[in-house]
Every structure is written in structure tokens, then in C-alpha cells.
KEKE-3310 file (N, C-alpha, C; in steps of 0.2 Angstrom, whole numbers, plus 5000, padded with zeros to 4 digits):
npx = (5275:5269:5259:5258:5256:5254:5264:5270:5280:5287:5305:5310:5316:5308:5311:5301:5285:5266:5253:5241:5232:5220:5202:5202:5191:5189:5191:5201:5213:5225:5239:5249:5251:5249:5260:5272:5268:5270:5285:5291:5296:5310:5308:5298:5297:5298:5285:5269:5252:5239:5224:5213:5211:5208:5211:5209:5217:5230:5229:5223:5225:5235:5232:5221:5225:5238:5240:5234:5242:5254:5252:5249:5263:5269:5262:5269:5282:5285:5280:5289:5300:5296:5299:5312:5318:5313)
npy = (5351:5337:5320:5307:5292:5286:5275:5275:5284:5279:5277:5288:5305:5322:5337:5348:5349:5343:5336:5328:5320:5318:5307:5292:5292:5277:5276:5271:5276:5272:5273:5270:5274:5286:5290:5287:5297:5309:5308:5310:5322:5334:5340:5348:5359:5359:5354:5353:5355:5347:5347:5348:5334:5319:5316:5305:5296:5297:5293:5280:5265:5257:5243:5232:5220:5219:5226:5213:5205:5210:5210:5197:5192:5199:5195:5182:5183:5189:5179:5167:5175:5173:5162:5158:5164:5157)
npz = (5395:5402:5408:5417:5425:5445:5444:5433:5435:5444:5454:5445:5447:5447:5443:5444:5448:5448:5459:5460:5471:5473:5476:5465:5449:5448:5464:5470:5478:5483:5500:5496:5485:5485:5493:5480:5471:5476:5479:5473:5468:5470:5483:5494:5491:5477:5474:5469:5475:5467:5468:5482:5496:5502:5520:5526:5519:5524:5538:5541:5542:5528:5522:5525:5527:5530:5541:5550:5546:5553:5567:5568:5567:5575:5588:5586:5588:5602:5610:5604:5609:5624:5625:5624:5635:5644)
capx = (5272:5268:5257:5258:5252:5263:5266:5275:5285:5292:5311:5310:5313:5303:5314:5294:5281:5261:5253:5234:5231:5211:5201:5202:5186:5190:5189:5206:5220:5229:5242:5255:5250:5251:5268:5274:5267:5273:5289:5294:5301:5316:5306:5293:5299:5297:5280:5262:5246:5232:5217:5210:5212:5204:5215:5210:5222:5236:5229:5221:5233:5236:5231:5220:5226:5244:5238:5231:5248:5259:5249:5253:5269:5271:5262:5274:5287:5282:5279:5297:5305:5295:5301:5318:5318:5312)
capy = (5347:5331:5317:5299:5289:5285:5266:5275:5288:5276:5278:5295:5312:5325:5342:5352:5343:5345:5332:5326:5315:5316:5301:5296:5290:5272:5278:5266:5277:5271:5278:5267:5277:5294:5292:5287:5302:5314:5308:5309:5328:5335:5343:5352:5369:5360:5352:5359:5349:5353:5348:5345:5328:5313:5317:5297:5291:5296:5292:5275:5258:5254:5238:5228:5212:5220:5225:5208:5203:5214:5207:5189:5192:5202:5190:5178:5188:5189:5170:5167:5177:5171:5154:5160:5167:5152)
capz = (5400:5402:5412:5420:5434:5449:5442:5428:5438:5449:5452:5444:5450:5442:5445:5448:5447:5450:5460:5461:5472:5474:5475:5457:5448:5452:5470:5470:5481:5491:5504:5492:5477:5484:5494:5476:5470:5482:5482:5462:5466:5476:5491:5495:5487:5469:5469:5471:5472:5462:5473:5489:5495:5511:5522:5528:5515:5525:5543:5539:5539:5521:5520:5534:5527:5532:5548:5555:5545:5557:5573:5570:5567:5583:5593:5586:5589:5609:5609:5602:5615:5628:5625:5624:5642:5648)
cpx = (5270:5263:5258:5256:5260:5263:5273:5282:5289:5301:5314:5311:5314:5307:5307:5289:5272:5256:5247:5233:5223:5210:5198:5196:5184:5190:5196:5214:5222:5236:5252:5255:5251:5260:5273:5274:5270:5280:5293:5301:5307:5314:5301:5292:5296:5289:5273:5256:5240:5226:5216:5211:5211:5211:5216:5214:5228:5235:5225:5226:5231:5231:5227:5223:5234:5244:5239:5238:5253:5258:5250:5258:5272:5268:5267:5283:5288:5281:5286:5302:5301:5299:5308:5321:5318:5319)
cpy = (5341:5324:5310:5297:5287:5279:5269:5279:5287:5276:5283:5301:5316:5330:5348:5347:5345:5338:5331:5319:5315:5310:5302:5294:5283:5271:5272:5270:5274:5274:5276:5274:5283:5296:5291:5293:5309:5314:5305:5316:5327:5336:5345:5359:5368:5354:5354:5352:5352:5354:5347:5338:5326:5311:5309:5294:5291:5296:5284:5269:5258:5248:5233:5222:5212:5221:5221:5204:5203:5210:5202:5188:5195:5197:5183:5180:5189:5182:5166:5171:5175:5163:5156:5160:5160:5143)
cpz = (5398:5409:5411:5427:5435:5447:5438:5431:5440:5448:5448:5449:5446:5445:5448:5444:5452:5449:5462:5464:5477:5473:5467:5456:5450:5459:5472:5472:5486:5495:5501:5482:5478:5488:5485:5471:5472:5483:5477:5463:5473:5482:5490:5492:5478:5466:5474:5471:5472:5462:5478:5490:5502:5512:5527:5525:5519:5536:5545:5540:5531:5518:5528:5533:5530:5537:5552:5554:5552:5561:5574:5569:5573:5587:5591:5589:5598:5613:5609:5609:5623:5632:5625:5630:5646:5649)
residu = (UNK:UNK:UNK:UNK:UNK:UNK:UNK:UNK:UNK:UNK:UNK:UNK:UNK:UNK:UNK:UNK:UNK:UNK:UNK:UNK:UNK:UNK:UNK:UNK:UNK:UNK:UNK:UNK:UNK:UNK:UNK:UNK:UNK:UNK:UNK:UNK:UNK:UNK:UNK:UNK:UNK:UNK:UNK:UNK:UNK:UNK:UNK:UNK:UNK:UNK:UNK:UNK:UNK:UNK:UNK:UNK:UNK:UNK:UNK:UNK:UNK:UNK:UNK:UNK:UNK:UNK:UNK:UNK:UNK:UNK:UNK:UNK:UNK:UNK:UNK:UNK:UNK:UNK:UNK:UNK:UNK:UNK:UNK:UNK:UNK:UNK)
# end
């Protein structure tokens, strides 16, 4: 057996594979770090995870700064077809 973080794993797939995605000591997960993590093996059938884990990571947005992103991209987006119609 062997370990690495999900940076290194990326583009990988681990045939079984045992995945902690706790907050780490850094308290530095994000919902980027754990879909990477989660999504090294084949399925569900071949990977296990090894602790408990904040269940906010994956009901959270990501990113606020992507958030406020999205929104003024949408109201531009609503703006642009308004004016379209017109």
C-alpha cells in the first residue's frame, strides 16, 4: 500500500482505494479536494472511507467568490437577452 494527496492522484484510477476526507489539520478542504478524492476509483464497490466527515463540505457552494461570480454572470446574462428581445 501506498499514500498521496488528491493533487498527486489526479487523472488516476486507483483499482481499491481508502479515502479520508476529514478536515485535515490545515482545516483546508474543499468540496474540490474531496470530489478528487472520491473520484480516483471505479465505483462505490471499490473504495471505503476511513473516517467520519462535515457533511457541510458537500452542501456549501465551493467558492463565494464563484458564487457572487455566477450571479453577475447571470444577471448579465438576463440583461443581454433583454436587450435582445427588444
Amino acid at each position: 500500500a501506498y499514500a498521496f494527496t488528491d493533487y498527486r492522484s489526479q487523472a488516476q484510477t486507483i483499482e481499491h482505494c481508502i479515502v479520508d476526507i476529514g478536515t485535515p489539520p490545515s482545516g483546508g478542504l474543499t468540496p474540490f479536494n474531496a470530489y478528487v478524492a472520491l473520484s480516483r476509483s471505479r465505483g462505490r464497490d471499490t473504495i471505503r472511507l476511513l473516517c467520519d466527515f462535515d457533511e457541510k463540505i458537500f452542501t456549501q457552494h465551493p467558492s463565494e467568490y464563484l458564487r457572487l461570480e455566477d450571479q453577475r454572470l447571470a444577471g448579465l446574462d438576463r440583461k443581454t437577452m433583454l436587450d435582445w428581445e427588444r
